[in-house]
C-alpha positions in Angstrom: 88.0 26.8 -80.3 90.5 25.0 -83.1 88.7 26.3 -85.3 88.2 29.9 -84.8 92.2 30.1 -83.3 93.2 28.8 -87.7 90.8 31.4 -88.6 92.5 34.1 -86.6 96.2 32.7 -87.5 94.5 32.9 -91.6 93.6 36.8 -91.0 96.7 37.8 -89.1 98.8 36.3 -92.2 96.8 37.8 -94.5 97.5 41.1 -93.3 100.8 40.7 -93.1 101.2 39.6 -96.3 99.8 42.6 -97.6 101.7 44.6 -95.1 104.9 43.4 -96.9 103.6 44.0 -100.6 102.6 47.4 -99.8 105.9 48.7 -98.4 107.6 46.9 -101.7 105.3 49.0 -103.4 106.0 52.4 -101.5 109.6 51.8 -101.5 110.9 55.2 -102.4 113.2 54.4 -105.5 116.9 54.7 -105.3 118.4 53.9 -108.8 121.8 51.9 -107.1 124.7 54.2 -108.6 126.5 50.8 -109.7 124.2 50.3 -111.8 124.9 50.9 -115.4 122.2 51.0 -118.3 124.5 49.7 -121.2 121.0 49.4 -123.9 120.2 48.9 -126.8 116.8 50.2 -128.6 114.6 47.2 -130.6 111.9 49.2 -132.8 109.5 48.6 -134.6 112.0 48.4 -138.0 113.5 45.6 -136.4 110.2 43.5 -136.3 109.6 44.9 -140.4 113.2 43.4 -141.2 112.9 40.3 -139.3 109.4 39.1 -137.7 106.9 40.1 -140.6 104.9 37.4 -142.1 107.2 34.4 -140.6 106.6 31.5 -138.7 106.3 31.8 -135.0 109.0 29.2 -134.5 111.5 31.4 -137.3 110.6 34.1 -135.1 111.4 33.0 -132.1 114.8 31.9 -133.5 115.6 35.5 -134.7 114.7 36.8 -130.6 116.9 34.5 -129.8 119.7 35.5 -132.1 119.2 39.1 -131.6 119.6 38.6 -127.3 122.4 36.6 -127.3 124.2 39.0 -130.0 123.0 41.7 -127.3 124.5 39.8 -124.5 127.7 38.8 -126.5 128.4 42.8 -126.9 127.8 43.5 -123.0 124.4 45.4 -123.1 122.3 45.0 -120.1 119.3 46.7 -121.1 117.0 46.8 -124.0 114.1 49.4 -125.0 111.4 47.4 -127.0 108.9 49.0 -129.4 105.3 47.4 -127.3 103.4 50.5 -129.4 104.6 52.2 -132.1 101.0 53.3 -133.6 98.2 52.7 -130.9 98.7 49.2 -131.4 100.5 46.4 -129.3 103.2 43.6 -129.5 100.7 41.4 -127.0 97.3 40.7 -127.3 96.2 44.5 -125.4 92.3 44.7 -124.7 92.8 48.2 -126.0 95.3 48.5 -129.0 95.0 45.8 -132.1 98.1 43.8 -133.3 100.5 45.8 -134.9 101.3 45.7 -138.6 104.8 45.8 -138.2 104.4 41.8 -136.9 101.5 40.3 -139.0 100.6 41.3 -142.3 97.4 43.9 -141.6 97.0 45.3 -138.0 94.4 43.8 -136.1 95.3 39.9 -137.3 96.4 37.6 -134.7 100.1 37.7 -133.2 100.2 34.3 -133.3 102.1 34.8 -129.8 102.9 37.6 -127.0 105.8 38.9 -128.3 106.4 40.9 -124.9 106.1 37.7 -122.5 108.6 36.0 -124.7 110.9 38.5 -125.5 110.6 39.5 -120.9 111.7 35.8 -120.5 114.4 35.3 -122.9 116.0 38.7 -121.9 115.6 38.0 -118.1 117.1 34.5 -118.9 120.0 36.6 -120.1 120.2 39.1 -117.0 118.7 41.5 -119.0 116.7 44.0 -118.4 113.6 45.2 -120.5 111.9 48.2 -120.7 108.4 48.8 -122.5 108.7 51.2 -125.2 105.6 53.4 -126.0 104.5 56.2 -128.6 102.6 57.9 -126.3 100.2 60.2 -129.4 101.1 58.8 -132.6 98.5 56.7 -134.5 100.1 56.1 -138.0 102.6 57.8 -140.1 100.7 57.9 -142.9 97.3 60.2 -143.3 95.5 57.6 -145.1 92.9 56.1 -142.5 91.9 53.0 -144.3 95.3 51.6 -143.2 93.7 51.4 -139.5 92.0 48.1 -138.9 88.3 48.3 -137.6 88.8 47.7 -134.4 91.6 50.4 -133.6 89.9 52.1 -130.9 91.8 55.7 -132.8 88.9 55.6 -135.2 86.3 56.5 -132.3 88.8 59.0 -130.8 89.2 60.5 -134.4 85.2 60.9 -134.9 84.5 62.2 -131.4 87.7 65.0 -132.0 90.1 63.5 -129.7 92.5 62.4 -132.5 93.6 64.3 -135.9 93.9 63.1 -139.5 97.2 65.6 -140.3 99.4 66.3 -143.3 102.5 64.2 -141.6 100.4 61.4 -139.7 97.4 60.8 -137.8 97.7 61.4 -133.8 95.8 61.4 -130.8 95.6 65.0 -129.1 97.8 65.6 -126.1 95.2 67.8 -124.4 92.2 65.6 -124.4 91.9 64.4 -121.1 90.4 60.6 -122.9 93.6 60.7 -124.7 95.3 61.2 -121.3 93.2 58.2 -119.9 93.7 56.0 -122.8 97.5 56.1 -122.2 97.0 55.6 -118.5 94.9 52.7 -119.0 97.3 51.0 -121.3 100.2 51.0 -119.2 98.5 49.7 -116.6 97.8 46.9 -118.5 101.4 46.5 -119.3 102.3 46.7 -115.2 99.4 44.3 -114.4 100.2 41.7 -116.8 103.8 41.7 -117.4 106.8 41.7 -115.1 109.4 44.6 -116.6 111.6 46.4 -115.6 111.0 50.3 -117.2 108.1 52.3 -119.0 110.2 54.3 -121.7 108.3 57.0 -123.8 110.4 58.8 -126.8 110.0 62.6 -128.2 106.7 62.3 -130.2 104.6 64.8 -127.9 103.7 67.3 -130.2 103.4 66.6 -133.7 100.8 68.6 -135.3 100.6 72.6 -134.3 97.0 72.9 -134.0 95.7 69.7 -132.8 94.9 71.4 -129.4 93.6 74.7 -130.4 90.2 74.2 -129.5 91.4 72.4 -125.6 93.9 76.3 -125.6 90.4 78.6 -126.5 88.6 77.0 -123.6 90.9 77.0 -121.3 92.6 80.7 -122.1 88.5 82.0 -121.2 89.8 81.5 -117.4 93.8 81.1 -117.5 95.6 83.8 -119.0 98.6 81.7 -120.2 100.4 81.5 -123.9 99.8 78.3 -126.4 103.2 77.1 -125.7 103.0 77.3 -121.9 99.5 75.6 -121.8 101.3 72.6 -123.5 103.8 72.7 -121.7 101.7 72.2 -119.1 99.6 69.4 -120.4 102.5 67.4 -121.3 104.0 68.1 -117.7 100.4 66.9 -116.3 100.6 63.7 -118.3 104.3 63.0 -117.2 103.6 63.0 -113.4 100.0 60.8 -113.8 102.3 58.7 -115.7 104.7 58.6 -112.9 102.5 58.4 -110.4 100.9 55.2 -111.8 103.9 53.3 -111.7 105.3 54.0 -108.6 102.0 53.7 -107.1 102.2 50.2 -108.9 106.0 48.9 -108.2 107.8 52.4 -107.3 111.5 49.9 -108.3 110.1 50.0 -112.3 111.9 52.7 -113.7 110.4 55.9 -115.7 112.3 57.1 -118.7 111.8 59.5 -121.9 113.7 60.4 -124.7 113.8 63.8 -125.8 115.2 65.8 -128.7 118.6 65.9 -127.8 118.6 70.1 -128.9 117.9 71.7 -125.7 116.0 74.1 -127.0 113.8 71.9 -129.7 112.1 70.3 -127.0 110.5 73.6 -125.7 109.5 75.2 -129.3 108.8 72.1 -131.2 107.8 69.4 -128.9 106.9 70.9 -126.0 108.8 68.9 -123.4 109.4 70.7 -120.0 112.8 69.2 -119.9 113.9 71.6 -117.5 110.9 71.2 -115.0 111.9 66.9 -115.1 115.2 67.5 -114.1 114.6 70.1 -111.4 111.3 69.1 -109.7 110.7 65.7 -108.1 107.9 63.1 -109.4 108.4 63.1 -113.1 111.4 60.8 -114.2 114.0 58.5 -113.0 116.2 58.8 -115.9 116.5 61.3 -119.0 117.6 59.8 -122.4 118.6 62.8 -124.8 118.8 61.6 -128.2 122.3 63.4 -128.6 122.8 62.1 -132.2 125.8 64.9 -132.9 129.5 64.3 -133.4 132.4 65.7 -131.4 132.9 68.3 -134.9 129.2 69.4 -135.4 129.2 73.0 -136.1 125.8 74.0 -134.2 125.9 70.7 -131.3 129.0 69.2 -130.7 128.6 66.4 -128.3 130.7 67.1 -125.7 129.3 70.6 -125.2 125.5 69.2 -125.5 126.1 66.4 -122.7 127.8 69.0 -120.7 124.8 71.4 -121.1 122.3 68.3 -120.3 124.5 67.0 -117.0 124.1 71.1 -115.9 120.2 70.8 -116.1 120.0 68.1 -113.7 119.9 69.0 -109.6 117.6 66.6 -108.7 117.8 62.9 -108.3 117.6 62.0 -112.2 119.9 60.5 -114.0 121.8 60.4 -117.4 121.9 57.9 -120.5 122.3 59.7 -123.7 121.4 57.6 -126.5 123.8 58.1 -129.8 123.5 57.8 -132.7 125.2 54.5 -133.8 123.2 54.4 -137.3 125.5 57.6 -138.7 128.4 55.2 -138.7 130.3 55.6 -141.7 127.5 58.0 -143.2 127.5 61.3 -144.5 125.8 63.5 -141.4 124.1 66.5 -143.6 123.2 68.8 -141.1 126.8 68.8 -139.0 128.2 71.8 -140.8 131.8 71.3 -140.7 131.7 68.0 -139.4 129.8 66.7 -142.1 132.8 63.8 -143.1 133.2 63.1 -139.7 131.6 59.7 -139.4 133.0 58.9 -142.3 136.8 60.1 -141.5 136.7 57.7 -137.9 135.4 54.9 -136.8 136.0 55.2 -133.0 133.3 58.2 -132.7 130.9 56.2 -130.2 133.5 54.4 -128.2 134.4 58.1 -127.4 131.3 59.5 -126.4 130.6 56.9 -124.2 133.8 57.3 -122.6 133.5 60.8 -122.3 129.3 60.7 -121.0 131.0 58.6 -118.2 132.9 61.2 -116.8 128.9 63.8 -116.1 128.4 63.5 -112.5 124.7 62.3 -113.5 126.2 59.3 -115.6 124.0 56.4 -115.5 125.1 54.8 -118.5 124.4 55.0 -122.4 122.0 53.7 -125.1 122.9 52.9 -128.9 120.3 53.8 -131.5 119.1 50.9 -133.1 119.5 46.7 -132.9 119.8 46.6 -136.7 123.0 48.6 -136.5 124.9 46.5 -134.3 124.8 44.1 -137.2 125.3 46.1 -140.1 128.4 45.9 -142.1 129.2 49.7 -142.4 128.7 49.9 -138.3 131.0 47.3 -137.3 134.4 48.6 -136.6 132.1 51.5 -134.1 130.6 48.1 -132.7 134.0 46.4 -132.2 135.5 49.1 -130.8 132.6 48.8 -127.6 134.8 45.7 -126.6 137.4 48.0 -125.5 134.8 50.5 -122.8 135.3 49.6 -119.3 131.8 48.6 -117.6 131.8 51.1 -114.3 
């Protein structure tokens, strides 16, 4: 009778257990409005300039460095590159080392750069989001660069993947492509505990990889090029979504797109305005407003203004800017070409003034190597002075 009453007491607290985990899980997310993302983006450059070729030890020195510089300037948040080119910062079972770290992708990382860089950072109090290149497979065309086990070369012989003038990508509208992405960030939610998925503007980058997917599928929907990938992207976005919330709905969803409105529907094909108007897409919306107050075409306080207005659902707003232009000439600014040159208070501004959108949820500087760079550093002494909300 002992016996069988332990067994009972066993399965009653086993299903209570996973009665807790799976309302944690379903939680429906509330991003707490006192919250606010003060980031900073680690690429892929940063691991060129510093990790390439060292020691793990001189590495782990230089993750150290770069945190506490982080934490010293009051940034809460970083974006770290996991997959610049269908490759990985951790030993993936489906992407191969990346070459930005060792010598030649595919070698051994020596170390898993994520878990490291998640336990340093949430030593620190802060918080790490995954970044990913959803599509693009190398920058350059030449294919021999790809190691031999860079699963891209079997989506590249069976079609699913392109060999282009500007790069080699995987194509948005093959449904294996869409799975391969899937799969990979669950990998990242099973096996590491952060705190944000975070995909940038590299949707579409070549204008016919998808023609063949668009001939089919026009035989039985009567719809243009640019509306069928809109919708494809749009289809990928909510699986993506879906996956994570299903998984821990309090990790956060993010992208990045082109911070020109209008840029994102005719070059990239971002449905910017669907994101921020239907539910079950994003948590937060990072334009890449990289534009002066004195641009001719975008200046930034018009742009934020015309991103706030876009938003009337529960999404919300952390422009990323464009801290690299300090004390450069910006060529494309019109006018306001000699306007990062003539001040050196331009990004201490537009924060202040991003703080005042009703959609505010903080703001994220364009890139770690910058907040270290001599011709940045009056912009990055002047973020002493912003008041954390």
């Amino acid at each position: 009778m002992k016996k069988i009453f332990v067994i009972f007491l066993i399965i009653i607290i086993f299903l209570i257990g996973n009665a807790y985990v799976l309302s944690k899980k379903n939680t429906n997310l509330e991003i707490d409005s006192n919250y606010e993302i003060r980031g900073i983006y680690i690429s892929y450059i940063e691991y060129l300039e510093y990790f390439q070729n060292n020691s793990i030890e001189m590495n782990k020195v230089y993750i150290n460095k770069m945190l506490d510089r982080i934490k010293e300037l009051n940034f809460n948040t970083i974006f770290l590159h996991v997959s610049p080119f269908s490759d990985s910062i951790f030993n993936s079972s489906i992407f191969p080392s990346t070459y930005s770290i060792v010598l030649k992708e595919g070698e051994s990382l020596g170390m898993d750069y994520l878990k490291y860089f998640i336990e340093e950072s949430h030593k620190r109090n802060i918080y790490l989001h995954a970044w990913i290149n959803p599509y693009r497979i190398s920058s350059s065309n030449d294919i021999t660069k790809l190691s031999s086990n860079n699963i891209a070369l079997k989506y590249i012989e069976s079609g699913d993947a392109s060999i282009t003038n500007n790069g080699i990508y995987y194509n948005p509208a093959s449904s294996n492509v869409k799975d391969l992405l899937l799969k990979y960030i669950k990998e990242i939610l099973i096996n590491y505990n952060i705190d944000g998925i975070h995909l940038d503007d590299y949707f579409y980058e070549s204008n016919d990889i998808d023609l063949k997917e668009y001939t089919e599928y026009k035989k039985i929907n009567d719809v243009s090029l640019k509306e069928f990938r809109l919708n494809i992207i749009n289809d990928t976005i909510k699986s993506i979504y879906k996956l994570i919330k299903n998984y821990n709905s309090n990790i956060l969803f993010s992208i990045s797109p082109d911070g020109n409105i209008n840029n994102n529907y005719e070059l990239h094909y971002a449905d910017i305005k669907t994101w921020l108007q239907e539910d079950n897409y994003i948590d937060i919306i990072m334009p890449q407003i990289y534009f002066g107050f004195d641009n001719e075409l975008k200046p930034f306080d018009k742009t934020i203004v015309e991103w706030n207005n876009l938003i009337t659902n529960k999404v919300k707003l952390v422009p990323v800017l464009a801290l690299y232009k300090s004390n450069l000439i910006d060529n494309y600014a019109g006018i306001g070409k000699y306007e990062w040159i003539n001040n050196n208070n331009i990004i201490e501004r537009e924060i202040n003034y991003s703080k005042i959108m009703s959609n505010y949820q903080g703001y994220t500087l364009f890139r770690y190597s910058f907040l270290v760079d001599e011709k940045c550093q009056k912009e990055v002494n002047n973020l002493k002075n912003i008041k954390n909300r």
